[in-house]
C-alpha positions as CSV (number, residue, x, y, z in Angstrom):
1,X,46.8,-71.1,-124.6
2,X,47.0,-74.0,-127.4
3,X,45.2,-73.8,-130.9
4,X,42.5,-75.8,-129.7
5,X,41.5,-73.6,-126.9
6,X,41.8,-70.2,-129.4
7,X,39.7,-72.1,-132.0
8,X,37.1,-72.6,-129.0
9,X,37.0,-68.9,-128.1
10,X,36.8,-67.9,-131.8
11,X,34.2,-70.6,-132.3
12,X,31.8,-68.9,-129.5
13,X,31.8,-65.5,-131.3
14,X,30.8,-66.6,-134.7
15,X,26.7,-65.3,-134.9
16,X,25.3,-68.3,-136.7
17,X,22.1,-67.6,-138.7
18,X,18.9,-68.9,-137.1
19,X,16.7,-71.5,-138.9
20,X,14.3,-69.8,-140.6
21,X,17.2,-67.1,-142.1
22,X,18.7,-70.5,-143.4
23,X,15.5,-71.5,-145.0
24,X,14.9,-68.5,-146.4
25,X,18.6,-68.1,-148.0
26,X,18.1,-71.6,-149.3
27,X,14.5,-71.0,-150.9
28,X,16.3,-67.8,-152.6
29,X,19.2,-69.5,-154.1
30,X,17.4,-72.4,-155.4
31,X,14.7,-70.3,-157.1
32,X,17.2,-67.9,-158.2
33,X,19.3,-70.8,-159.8
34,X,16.3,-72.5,-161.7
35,X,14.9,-69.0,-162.9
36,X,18.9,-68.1,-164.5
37,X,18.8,-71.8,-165.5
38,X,15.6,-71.3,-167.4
39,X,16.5,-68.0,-169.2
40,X,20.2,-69.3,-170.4
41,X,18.6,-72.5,-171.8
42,X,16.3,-70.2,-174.0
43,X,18.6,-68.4,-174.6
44,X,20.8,-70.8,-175.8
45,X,17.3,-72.4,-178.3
46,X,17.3,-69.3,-179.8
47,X,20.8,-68.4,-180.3
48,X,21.1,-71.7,-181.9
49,X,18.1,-71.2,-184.1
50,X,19.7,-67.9,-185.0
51,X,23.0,-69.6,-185.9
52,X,21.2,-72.2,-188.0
53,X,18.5,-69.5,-189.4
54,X,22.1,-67.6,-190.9
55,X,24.0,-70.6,-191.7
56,X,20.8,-71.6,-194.1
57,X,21.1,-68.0,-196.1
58,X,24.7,-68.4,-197.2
């Protein structure tokens, strides 16, 4: 039995995720990646405001 013909058995046994469990995975990474997105930007406003806010007392 060569490589090719192990990599074919192998390949048969993998359980690939149907189409909709795709979808879904995608939806939730996407919306979970623009809602982190959003709260490190503010974060990042007001950690720089803070900065500057101390900066202007000394």
């Amino acid at each position: 039995m060569n490589l090719f013909q192990k990599v074919k058995m192998e390949y048969s046994k993998v359980e690939w995720p149907s189409r909709t469990e795709v979808i879904h995975s995608t939806i939730w990474v996407v919306t979970m990646t623009v809602i982190i997105s959003i709260y490190l930007g503010v974060f990042d406003i007001l950690a720089v405001r803070a900065l500057n806010f101390l900066e202007a007392l000394i």
